[in-house]
N, C-alpha and C positions, 0 to 999 in steps of 0.2 A: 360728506358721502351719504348718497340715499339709504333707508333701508333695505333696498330689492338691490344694490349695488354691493351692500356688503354681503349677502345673501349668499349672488353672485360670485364674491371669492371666496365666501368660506364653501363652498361646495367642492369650488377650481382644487382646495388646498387639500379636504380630504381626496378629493381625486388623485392628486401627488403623492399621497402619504404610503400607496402600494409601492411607486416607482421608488421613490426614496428609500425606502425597505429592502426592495432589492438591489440595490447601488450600494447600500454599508451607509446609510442616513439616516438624521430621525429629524422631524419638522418639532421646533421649537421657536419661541417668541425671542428675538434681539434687544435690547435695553429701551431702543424706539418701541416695543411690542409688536415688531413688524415681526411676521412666520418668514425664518429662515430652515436652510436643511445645514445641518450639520453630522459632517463626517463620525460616525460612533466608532471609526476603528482608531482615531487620532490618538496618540501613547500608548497602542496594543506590544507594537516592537519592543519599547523597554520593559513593560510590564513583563514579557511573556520572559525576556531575559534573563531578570533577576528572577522570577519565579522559576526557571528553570534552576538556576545555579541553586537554588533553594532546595528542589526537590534531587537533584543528582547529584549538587553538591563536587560541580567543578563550572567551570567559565566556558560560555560560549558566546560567539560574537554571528552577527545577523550577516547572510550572505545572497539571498535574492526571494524577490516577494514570488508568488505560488498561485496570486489573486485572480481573478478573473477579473479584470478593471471596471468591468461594466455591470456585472451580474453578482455581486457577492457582499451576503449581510453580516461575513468574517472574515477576520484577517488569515491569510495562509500564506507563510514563507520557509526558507529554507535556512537552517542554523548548522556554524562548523562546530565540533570542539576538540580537543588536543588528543582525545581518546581513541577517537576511531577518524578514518578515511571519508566512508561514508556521512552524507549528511542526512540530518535528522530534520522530518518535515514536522511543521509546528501549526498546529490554529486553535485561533481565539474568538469562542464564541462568546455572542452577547445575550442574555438571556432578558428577557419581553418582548412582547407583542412588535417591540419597533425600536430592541437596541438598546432601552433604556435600564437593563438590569445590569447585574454583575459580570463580569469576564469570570470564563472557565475555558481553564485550557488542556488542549488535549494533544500531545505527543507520538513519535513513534520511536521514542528513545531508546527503549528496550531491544525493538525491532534490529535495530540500528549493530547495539548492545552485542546481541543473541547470532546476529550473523552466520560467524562461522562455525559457532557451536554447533547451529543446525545442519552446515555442510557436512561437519563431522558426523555427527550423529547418524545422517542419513548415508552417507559414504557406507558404515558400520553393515548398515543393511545391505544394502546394496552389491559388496562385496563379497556379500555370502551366496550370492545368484551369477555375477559376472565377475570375473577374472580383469584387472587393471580397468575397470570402469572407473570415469571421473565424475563425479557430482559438483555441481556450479548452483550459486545460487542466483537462479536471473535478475529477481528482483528485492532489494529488501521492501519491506511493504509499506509503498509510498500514502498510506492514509492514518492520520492520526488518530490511534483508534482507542489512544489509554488516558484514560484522567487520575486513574487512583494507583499505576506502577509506581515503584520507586527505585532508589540504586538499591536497596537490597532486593529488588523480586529476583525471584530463580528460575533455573532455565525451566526447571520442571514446572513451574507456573505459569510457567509463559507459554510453552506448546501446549500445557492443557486448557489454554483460554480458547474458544470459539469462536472469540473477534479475530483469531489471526489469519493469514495469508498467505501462506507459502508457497513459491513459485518457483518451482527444480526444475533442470537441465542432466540428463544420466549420460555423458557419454561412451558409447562402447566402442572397444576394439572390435572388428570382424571375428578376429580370431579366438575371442569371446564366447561368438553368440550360436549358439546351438540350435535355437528355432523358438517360435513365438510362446513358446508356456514358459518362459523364462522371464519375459513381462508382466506376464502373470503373476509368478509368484515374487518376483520383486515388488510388484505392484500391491500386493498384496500384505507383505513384510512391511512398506511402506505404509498402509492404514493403519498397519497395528501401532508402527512406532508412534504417528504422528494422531492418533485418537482424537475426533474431536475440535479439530484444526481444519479449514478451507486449506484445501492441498490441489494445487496442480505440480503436474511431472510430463517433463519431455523425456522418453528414450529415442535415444539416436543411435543405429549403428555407423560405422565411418570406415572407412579403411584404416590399418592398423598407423599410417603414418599421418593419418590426419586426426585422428581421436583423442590424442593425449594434446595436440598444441593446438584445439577451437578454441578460441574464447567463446564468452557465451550471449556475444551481441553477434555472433556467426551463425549459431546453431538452427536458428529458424531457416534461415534460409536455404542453407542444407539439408535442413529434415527436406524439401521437398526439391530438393537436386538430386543430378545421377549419381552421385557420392553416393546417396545414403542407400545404403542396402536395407536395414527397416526402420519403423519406429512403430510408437506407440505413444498413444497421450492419456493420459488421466486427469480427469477433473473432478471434484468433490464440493465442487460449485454449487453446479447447474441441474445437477440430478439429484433425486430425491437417494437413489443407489448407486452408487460410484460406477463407472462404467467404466471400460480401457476399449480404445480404438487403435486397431492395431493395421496394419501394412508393410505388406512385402511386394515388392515390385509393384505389379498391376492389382492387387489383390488386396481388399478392404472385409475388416468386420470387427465386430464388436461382442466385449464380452464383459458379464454384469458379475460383480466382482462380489 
């Protein structure tokens, strides 16, 4: 092989080394010395496993990858365990320039955990504004967002972390809701509790027989059907000050909370 030939591929190879990088690869020599790309996430699944039962300290068994096949330089799937219903999303990242460090992994076991403690919690409030309102928790927070939780953290630790995500559903009776400053000050009761926390909240009004039996893979699309007599959204996102957008019938506004 000429010199201008090997040249040639070593240029081709760092040209690959980005695509590889993004795929979950890292370009290393074969016992020939030839540059192969090898998969960096190969044994993430058991590792992340037994490190889990490690940190929480009971058995979970692997139940569907989370990965984007094409675009991802970690592992992300989904884990059952005997404790809760819900599953617990898991990723393993690789730390260096291109995969070649340690695994660190990061959970949302807590998340998982904390569930209904936070329906409760937030119900508590909410109850003090509207009469037989249901709180749902739409989502548990599908992103791995804790490396250093344990089975001992507590609830009170966990809503006052800033990495979390809380995504509420308020349903009302009609015969509840008296008029929109009562989203208000739910909405309001609601910062307090949850201090510190990314908070979104749906209110929904419903007619008294459709409010207590929505699930809450229903509730969106009824906030904006004839059913719904109002609603109101909060996000603690997107804004730098929590805003509530509220509506009734034809009638939209906002108010900065």
């Amino acid at each position: 092989m000429t010199t201008s030939m090997k040249k040639v591929i070593g240029l081709l190879a760092l040209l690959l080394i980005p695509i590889g990088t993004f795929t979950g690869c890292k370009l290393v020599k074969d016992e020939n010395g030839d540059l192969v790309f090898v998969d960096v996430r190969t044994g993430d699944t058991e590792w992340a496993l037994a490190e889990l039962e490690k940190k929480y300290d009971e058995k979970f068994e692997y139940y569907r990858s989370a990965n984007d096949p094409e675009f991802s330089s970690s592992s992300k799937f989904y884990v059952s365990c005997d404790s809760y219903d819900d599953l617990v999303f898991v990723e393993v990242h690789h730390k260096g320039a291109f995969g070649e460090g340690e695994r660190v992994l990061s959970d949302n076991y807590v998340s998982v955990k904390y569930a209904s403690e936070v329906c409760r919690w937030a119900q508590a409030f909410c109850d003090e504004v509207f009469e037989k309102s249901v709180v749902l928790y739409e989502s548990v927070d599908n992103q791995a967002r804790f490396t250093d939780y344990s089975a001992d953290t507590t609830f009170e630790e966990y809503i006052s972390n800033e990495k979390i995500r809380l995504d509420l559903v308020v349903s009302i009776p009609e015969s509840a809701y008296t008029g929109s400053e009562q989203f208000e000050a739910s909405a309001n009761s609601l910062l307090n509790a949850f201090t510190g926390t990314g908070l979104t909240v749906d209110f929904v009004v419903l007619p008294d027989d459709m409010a207590g039996s929505v699930g809450k893979s229903e509730i969106h699309s009824l906030s904006s059907s004839e059913s719904c007599i109002a609603s109101a959204y909060l996000n603690v996102f997107t804004t730098r000050e929590p805003v509530l957008r509220i509506q009734e019938g034809d009638q939209k506004w906002s108010i900065e909370l």
